[in-house]
C-alpha positions as CSV (number, residue, x, y, z in Angstrom):
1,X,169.6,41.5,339.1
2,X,171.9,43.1,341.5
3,X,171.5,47.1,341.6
4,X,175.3,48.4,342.1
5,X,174.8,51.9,342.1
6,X,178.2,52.9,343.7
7,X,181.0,50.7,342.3
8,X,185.2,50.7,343.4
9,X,187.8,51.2,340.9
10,X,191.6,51.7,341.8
11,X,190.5,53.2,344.8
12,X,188.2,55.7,344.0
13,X,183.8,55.5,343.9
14,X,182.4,55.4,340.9
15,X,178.1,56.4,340.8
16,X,176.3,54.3,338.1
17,X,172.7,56.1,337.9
18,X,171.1,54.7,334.5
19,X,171.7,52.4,331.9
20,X,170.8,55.3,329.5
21,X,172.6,56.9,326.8
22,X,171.8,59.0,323.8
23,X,175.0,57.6,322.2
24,X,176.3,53.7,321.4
25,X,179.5,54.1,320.7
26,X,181.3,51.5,319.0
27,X,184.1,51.3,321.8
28,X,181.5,51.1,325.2
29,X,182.8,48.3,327.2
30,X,178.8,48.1,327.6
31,X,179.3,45.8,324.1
32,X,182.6,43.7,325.6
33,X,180.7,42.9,328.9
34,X,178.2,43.1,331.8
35,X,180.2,45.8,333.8
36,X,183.4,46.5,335.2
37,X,186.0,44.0,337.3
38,X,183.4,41.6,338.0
39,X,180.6,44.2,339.2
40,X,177.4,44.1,337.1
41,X,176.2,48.1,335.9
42,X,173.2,46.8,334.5
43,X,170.4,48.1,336.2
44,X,166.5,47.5,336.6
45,X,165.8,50.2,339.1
46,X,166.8,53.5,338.9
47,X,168.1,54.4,342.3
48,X,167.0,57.6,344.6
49,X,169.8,59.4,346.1
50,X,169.3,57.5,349.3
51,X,170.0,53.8,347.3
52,X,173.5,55.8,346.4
53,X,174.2,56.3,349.2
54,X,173.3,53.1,350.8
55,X,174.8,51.4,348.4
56,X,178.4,54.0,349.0
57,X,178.1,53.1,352.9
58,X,178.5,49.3,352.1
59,X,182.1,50.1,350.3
60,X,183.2,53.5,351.8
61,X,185.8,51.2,353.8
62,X,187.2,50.1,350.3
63,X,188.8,54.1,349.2
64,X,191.4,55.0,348.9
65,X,190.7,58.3,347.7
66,X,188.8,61.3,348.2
67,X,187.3,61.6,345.0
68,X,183.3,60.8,343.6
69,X,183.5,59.6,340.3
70,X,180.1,59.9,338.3
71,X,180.5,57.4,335.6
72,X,178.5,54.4,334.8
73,X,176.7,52.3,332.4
74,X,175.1,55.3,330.9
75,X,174.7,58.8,330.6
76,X,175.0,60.6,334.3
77,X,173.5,63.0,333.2
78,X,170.6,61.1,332.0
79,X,169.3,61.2,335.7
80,X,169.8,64.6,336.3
81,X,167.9,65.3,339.5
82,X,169.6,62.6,341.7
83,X,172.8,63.3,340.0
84,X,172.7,66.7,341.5
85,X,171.2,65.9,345.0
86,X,173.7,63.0,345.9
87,X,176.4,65.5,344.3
88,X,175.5,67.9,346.5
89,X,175.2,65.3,349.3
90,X,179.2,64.4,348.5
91,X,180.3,67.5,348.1
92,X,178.9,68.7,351.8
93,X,180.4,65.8,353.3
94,X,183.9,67.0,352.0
95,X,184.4,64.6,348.7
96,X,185.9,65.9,345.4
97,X,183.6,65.4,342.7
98,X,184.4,64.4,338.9
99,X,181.4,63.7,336.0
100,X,182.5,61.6,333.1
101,X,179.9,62.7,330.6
102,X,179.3,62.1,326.3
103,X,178.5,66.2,326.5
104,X,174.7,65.5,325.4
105,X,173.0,66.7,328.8
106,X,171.8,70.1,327.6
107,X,170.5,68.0,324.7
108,X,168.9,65.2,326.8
109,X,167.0,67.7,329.3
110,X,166.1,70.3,326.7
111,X,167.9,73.2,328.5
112,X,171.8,74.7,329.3
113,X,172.3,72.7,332.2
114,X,175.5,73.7,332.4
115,X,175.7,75.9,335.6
116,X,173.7,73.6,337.4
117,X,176.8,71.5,337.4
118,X,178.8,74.0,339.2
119,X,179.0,71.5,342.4
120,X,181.6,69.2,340.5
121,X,185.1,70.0,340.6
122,X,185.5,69.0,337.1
123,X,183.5,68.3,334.3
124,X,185.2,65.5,331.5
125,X,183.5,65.5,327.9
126,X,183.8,63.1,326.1
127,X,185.1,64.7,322.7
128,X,185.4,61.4,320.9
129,X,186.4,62.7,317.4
130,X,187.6,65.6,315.2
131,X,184.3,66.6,313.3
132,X,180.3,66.1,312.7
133,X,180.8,62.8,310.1
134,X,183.2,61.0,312.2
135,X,181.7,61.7,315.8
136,X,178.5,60.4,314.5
137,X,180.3,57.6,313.0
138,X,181.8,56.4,316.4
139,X,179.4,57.2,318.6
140,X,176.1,56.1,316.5
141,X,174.4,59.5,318.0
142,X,170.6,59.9,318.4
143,X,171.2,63.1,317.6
144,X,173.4,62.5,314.1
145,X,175.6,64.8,313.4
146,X,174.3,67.3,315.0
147,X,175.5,66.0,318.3
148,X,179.1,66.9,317.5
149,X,178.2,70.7,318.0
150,X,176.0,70.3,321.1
151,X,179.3,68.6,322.6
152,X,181.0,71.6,321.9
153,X,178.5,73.9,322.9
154,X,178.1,71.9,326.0
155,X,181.6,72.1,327.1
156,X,181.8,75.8,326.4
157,X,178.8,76.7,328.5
158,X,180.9,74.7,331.3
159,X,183.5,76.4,330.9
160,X,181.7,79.6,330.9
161,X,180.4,78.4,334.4
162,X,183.4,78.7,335.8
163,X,183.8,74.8,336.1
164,X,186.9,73.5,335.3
165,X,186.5,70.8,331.7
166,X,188.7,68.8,329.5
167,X,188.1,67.1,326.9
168,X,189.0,63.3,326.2
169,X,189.4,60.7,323.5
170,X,190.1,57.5,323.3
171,X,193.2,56.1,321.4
172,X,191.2,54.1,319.1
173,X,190.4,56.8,316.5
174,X,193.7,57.3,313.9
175,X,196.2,59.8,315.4
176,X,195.8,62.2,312.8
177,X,192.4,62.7,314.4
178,X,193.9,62.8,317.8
179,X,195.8,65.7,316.4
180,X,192.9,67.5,314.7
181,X,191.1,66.8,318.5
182,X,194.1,68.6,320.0
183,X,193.6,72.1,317.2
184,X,190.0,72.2,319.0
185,X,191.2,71.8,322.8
186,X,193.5,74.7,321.8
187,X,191.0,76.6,320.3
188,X,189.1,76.5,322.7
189,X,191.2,76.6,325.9
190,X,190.2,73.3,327.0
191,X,192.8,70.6,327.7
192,X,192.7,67.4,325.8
193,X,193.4,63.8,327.6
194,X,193.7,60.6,325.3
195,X,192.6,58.0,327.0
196,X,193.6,53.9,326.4
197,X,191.1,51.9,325.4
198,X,190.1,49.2,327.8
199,X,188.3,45.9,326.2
200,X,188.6,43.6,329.1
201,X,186.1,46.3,331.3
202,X,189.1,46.6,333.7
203,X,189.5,43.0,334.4
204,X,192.8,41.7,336.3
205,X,193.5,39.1,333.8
């Protein structure tokens, strides 16, 4: 199995760290495909920071951007440790850094690891739906529906931070949804982006 820890999508890097995920959401492309525009995410080693950035060197001549994407075939956050070093690593050398993230870190690691993000320019939770039932319903949680408040409480403690967050969801769920979605981005003072859903994982065809 190839190990493609730093992947190219319209330009900009994107880090895949791990394969795991407290959530199985009923959109993933993980269930539509083996990764994204013909590049395998499935891994079978976790990498070290150095295997990102060997594996960044080999397509570095491909950006078109400045930005570091952390978003893979699974949780970022999930590999917490490496996420920060080779975060830390990117940001030094002059990158601006983004982490796509399902909100469950705190959860996962068992503690507010919210300023320990503070490296990343901004922070995108994945807000996926409008209350405790239907978030757990989409995203088939390990944590129920309980995981719908330590979203929320995870993206507050971000903002707290001093990081800039927003909030997306996907336009699958029904727009009355979306709307309820939008009453909590205002309520909490974090923007809202609805994203497309992609089935094909990003292919050309």
């Amino acid at each position: 199995m190839a190990n493609n820890y730093v992947y190219i999508l319209d330009g900009k890097a994107y880090v895949n760290l791990t394969n795991e995920c407290s959530n199985a959401c009923t959109f993933c492309i993980r269930n539509t495909g083996d990764g994204v525009r013909g590049t395998p995410l499935w891994l079978d080693k976790k990498p070290t920071a150095d295997d990102v950035f060997a594996a960044f060197s080999r397509v570095k001549d491909e950006l078109k951007s400045d930005e570091i994407v952390f978003c893979g075939f699974g949780e970022p956050t999930d590999a917490l440790e490496v996420l920060k070093e080779c975060a830390a690593r990117f940001k030094s050398a002059g990158y601006r850094l983004r982490l796509n993230t399902n909100g469950l870190g705190s959860a996962d690691n068992g503690r507010d690891i919210a300023k320990e993000l503070n490296v990343f320019d901004t922070v995108s939770v994945s807000l996926n739906q409008c209350d405790a039932d239907k978030y757990a319903a989409v995203t088939r949680s390990k944590y129920g529906k309980a995981a719908f408040s330590h979203v929320l409480g995870f993206a507050a403690a971000v903002k707290a931070a001093g990081i800039n967050v927003v909030f997306t969801v996907v336009d699958t769920i029904d727009g009355r949804d979306i709307e309820r979605c939008e009453d909590i981005a205002k309520k909490t003072g974090i923007p809202l982006r609805v994203r497309n859903y992609v089935a094909d994982n990003y292919g050309d065809n």
